[in-house]
Residue frames as qw, qx, qy, qz and C-alpha x, y, z in Angstrom:
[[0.947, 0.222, -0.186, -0.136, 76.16, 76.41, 109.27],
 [0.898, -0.268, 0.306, 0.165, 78.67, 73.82, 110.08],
 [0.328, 0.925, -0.187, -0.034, 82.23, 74.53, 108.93],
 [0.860, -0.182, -0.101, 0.466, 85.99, 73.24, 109.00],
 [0.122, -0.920, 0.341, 0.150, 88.41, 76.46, 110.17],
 [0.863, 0.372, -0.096, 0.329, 91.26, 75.31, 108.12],
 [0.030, 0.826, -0.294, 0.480, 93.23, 78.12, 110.48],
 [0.675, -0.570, 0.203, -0.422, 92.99, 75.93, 113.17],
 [0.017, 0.270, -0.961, 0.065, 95.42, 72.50, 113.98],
 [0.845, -0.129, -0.265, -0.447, 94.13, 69.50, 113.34],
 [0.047, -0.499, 0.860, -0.097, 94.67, 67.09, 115.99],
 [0.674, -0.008, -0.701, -0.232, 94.04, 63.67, 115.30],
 [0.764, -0.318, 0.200, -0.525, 92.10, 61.44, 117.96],
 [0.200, 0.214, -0.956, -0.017, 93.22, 57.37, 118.95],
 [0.852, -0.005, 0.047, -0.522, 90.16, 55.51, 118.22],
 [0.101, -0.194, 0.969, 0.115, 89.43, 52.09, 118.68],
 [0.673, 0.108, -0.433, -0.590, 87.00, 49.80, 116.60],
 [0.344, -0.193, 0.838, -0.377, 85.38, 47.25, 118.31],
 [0.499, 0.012, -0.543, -0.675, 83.28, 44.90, 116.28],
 [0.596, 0.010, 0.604, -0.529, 80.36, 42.92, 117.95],
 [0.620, 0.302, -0.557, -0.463, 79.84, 39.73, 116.29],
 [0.829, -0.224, 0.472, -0.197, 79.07, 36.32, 117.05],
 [0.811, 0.512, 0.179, 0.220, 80.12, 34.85, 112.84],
 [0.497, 0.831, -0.185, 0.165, 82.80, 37.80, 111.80],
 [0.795, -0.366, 0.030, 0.482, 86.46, 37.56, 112.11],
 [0.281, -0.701, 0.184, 0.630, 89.37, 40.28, 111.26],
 [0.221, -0.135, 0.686, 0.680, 89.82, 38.94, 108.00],
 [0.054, -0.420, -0.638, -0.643, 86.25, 39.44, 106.80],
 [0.231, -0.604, -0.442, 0.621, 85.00, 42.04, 109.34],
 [0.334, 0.389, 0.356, 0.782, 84.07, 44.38, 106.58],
 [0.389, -0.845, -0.353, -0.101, 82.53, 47.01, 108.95],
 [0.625, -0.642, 0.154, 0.416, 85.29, 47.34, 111.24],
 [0.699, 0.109, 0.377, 0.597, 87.40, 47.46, 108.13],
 [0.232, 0.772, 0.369, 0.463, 85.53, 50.39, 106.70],
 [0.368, -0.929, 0.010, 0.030, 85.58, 52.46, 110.09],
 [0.628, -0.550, 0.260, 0.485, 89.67, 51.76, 110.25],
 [0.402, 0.371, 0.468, 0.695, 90.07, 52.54, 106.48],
 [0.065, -0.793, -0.498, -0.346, 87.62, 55.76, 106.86],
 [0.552, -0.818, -0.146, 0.066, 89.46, 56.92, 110.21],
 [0.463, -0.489, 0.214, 0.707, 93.05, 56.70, 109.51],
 [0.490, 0.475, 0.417, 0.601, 92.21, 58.23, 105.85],
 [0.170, -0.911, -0.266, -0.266, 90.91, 61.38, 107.97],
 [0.292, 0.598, -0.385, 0.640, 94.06, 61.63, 109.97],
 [0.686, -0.494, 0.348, -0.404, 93.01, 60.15, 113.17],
 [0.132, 0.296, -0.941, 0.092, 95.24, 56.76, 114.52],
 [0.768, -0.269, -0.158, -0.559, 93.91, 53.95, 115.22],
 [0.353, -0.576, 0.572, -0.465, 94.59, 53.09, 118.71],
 [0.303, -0.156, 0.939, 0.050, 93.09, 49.17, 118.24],
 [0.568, 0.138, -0.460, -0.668, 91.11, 47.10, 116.35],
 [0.094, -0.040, 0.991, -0.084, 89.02, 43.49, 118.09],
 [0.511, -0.065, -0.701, -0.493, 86.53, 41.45, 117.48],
 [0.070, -0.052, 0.907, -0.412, 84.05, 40.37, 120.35],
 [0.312, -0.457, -0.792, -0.260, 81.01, 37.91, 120.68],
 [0.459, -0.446, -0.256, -0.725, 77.22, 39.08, 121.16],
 [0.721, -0.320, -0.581, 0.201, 77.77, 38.78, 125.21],
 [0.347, -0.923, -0.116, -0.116, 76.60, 41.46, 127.67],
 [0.688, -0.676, 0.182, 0.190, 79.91, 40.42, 130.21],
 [0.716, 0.052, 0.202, 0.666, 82.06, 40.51, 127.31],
 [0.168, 0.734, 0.315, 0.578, 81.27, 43.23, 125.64],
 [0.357, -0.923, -0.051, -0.136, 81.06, 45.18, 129.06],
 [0.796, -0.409, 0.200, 0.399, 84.59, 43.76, 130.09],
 [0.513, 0.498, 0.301, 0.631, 85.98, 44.98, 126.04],
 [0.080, -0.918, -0.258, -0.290, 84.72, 48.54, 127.04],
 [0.404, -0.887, 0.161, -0.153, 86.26, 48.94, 130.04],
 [0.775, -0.189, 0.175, 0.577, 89.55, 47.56, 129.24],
 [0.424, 0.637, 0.334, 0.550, 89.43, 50.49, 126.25],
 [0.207, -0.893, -0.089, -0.391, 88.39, 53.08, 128.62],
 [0.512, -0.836, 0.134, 0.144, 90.97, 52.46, 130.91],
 [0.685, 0.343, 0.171, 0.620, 93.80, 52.52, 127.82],
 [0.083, 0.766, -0.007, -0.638, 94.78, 56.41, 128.76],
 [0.151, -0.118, 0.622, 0.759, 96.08, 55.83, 124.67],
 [0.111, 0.623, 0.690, 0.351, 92.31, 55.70, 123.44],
 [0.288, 0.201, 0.240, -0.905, 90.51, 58.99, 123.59],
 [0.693, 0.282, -0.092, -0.658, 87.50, 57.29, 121.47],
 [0.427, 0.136, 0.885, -0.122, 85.56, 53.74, 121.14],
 [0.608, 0.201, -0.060, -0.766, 83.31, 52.72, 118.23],
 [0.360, -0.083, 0.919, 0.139, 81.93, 49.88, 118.08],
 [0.574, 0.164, -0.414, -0.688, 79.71, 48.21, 114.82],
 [0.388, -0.105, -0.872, -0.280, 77.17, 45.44, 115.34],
 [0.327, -0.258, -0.835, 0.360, 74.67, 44.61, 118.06],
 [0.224, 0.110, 0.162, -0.955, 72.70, 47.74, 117.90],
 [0.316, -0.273, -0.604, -0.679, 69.44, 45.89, 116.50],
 [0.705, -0.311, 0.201, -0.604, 66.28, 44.64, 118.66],
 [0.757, 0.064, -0.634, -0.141, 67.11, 40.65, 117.97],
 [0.721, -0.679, 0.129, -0.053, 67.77, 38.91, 121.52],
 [0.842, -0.209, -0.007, 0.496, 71.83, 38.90, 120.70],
 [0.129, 0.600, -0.185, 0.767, 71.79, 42.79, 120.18],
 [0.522, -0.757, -0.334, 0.208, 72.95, 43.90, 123.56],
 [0.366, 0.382, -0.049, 0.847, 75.26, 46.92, 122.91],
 [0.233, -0.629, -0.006, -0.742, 73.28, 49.57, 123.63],
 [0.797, -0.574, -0.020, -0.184, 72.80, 47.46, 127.11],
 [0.807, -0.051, -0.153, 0.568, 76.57, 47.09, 127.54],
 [0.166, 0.554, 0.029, 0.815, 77.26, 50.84, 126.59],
 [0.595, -0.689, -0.143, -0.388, 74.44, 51.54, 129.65],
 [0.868, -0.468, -0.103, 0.128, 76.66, 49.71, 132.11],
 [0.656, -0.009, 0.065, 0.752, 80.00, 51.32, 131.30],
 [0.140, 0.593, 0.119, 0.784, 78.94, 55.17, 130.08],
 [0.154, -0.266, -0.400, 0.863, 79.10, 57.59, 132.83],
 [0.414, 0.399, 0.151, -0.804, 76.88, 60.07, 130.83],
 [0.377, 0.420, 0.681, 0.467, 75.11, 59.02, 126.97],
 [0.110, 0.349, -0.217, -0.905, 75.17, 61.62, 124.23],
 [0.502, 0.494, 0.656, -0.272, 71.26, 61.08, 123.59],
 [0.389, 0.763, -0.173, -0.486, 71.69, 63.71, 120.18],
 [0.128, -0.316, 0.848, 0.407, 74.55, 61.11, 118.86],
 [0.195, 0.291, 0.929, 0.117, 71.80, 58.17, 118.46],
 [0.276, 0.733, 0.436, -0.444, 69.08, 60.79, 117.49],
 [0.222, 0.712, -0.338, -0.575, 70.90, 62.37, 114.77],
 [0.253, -0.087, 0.936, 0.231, 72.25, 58.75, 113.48],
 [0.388, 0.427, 0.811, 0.093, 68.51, 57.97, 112.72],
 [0.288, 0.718, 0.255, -0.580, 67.71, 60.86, 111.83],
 [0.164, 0.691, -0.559, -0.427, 70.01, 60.89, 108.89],
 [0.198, -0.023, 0.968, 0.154, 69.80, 57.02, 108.43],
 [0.462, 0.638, 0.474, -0.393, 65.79, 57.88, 107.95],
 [0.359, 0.731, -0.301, -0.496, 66.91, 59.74, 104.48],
 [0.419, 0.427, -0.733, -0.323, 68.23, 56.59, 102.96],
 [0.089, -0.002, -0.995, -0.035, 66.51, 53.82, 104.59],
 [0.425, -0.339, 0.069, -0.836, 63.22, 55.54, 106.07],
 [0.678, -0.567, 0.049, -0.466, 61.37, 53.52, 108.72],
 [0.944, -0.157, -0.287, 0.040, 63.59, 50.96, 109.25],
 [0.157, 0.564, -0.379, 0.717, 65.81, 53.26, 110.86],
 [0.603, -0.615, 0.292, -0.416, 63.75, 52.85, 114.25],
 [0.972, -0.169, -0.163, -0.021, 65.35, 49.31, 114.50],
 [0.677, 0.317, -0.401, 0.529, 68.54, 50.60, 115.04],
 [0.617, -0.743, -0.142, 0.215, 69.39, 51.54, 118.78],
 [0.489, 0.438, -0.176, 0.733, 72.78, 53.86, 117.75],
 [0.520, -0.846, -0.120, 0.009, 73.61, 55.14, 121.35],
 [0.421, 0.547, -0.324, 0.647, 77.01, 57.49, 122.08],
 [0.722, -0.606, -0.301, 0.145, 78.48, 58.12, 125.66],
 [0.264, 0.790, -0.465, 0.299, 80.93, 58.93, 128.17],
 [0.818, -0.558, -0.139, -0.032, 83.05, 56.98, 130.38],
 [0.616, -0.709, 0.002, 0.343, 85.91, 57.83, 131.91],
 [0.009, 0.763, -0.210, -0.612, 86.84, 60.42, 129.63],
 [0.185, 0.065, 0.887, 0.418, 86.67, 58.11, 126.62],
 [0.504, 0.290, -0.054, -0.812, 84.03, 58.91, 124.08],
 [0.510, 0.018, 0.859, -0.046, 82.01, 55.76, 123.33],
 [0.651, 0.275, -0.039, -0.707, 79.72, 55.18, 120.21],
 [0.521, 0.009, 0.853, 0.017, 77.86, 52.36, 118.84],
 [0.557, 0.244, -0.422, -0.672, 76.90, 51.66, 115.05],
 [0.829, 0.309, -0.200, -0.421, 75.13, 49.48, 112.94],
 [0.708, -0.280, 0.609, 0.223, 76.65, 46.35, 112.19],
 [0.630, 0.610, 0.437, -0.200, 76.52, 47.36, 108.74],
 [0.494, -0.063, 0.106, 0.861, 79.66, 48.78, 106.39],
 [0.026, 0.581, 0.399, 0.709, 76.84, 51.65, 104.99],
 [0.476, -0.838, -0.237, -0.120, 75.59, 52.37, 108.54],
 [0.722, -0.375, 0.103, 0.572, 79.34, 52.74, 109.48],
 [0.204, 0.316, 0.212, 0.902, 80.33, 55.15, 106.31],
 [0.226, -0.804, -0.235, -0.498, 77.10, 57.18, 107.56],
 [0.768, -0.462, -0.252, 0.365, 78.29, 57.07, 111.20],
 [0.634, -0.182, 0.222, 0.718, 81.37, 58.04, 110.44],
 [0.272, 0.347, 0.410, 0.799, 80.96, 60.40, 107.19],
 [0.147, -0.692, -0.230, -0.669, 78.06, 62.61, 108.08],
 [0.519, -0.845, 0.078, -0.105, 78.25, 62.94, 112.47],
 [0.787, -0.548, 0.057, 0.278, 81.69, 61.27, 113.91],
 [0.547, 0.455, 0.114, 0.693, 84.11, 63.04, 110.72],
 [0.056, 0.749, 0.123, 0.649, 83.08, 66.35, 112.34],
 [0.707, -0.663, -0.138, -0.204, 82.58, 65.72, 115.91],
 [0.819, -0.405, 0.077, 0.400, 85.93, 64.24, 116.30],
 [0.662, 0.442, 0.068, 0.601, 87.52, 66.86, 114.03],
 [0.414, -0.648, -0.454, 0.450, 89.09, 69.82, 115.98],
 [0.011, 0.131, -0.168, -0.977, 88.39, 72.73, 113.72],
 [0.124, -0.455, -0.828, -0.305, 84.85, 71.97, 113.58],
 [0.115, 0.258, 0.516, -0.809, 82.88, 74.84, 114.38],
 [0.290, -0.864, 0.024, -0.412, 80.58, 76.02, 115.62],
 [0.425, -0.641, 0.567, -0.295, 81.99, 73.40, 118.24],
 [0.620, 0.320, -0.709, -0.103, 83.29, 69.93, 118.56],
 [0.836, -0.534, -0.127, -0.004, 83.68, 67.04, 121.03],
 [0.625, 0.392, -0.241, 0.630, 87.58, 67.50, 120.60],
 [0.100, 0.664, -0.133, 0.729, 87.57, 70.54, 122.20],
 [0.775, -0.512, -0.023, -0.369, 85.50, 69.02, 125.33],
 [0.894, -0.040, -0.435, 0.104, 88.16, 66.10, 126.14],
 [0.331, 0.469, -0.471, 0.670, 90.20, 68.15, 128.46],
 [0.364, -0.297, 0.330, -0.819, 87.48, 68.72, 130.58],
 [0.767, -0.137, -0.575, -0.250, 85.49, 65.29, 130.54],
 [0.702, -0.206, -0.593, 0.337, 87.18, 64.23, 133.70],
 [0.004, -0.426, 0.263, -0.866, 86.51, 67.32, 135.73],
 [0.732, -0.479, -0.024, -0.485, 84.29, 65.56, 137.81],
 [0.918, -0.051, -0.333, 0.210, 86.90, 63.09, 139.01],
 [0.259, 0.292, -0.316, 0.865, 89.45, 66.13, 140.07],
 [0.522, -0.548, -0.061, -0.650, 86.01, 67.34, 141.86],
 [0.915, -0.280, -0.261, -0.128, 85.62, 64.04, 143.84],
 [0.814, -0.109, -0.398, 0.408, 89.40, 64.00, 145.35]]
């Protein structure tokens, strides 16, 4: 079973929260709020915090300014994950991730199934990589965010999680780029 090694250093991670919205602003962005309230309470910094509209070329442009911050090691963003025709996350994410951690968005529903059951399939939660930056996308929701967060991305990003973590991976993420020159 899943475990924290309390023997081990914790080292905190510099996420940024990206909120997808066409209506919300900073001051009443309660999503975004939760994840930054939820993240630095765990001992991880947060690295930034904006606000961009339900728009493929923005959104894709947001991404890849993050990913090339060397200060971020980690992206989440919260909104735009549904089926409506102004979710396009998961179709930004596609255009920026190098690889996608297919288990991230599998587990998400899985675990969202237990407290919402079927309407879980409407949510497209999709995790990545792109240039060594760890991407995920929630809900637009503050409860799909505490789940997010509380039961997969608390552990994943924590580096005494064992069996294993993503922590432990970030050194190596860009080993195909050292390949290539």
């Amino acid at each position: 079973m899943a475990r924290i090694d309390e023997s081990l250093p914790f080292l905190p991670v510099n996420i940024a929260v990206l909120t997808i919205s066409d209506t919300r602003t900073l001051a009443d962005d309660k999503s975004g709020r939760r994840l930054e309230e939820m993240i630095t309470a765990d001992g991880h910094k947060l690295a930034r915090r904006d606000i961009v509209t339900d728009d493929i070329d923005k959104i894709v442009a947001a991404l890849k300014a993050l990913v090339a911050d060397a200060e971020i090691d980690c992206i989440i963003t919260t909104g735009g994950t549904g089926v409506t025709g102004r979710d396009v996350t998961p179709e930004a994410f596609k255009q920026v991730m190098e690889k996608e951690i297919e288990g991230f968005g599998e587990l998400f529903r899985m675990l969202s199934y237990q407290k919402v059951g079927t309407s879980t399939m409407q949510s497209r939660a999709i995790g990545g990589v792109a240039d060594g930056t760890y991407l995920f996308a929630l809900p637009g929701s503050p409860s799909a965010c505490k789940d997010g967060w509380e039961d997969i991305l608390k552990f994943q990003l924590d580096s005494r999680h064992r069996p294993c973590n993503l922590v432990e991976l970030m050194p190596r993420l860009k080993e195909h780029l050292k390949a290539a020159s």
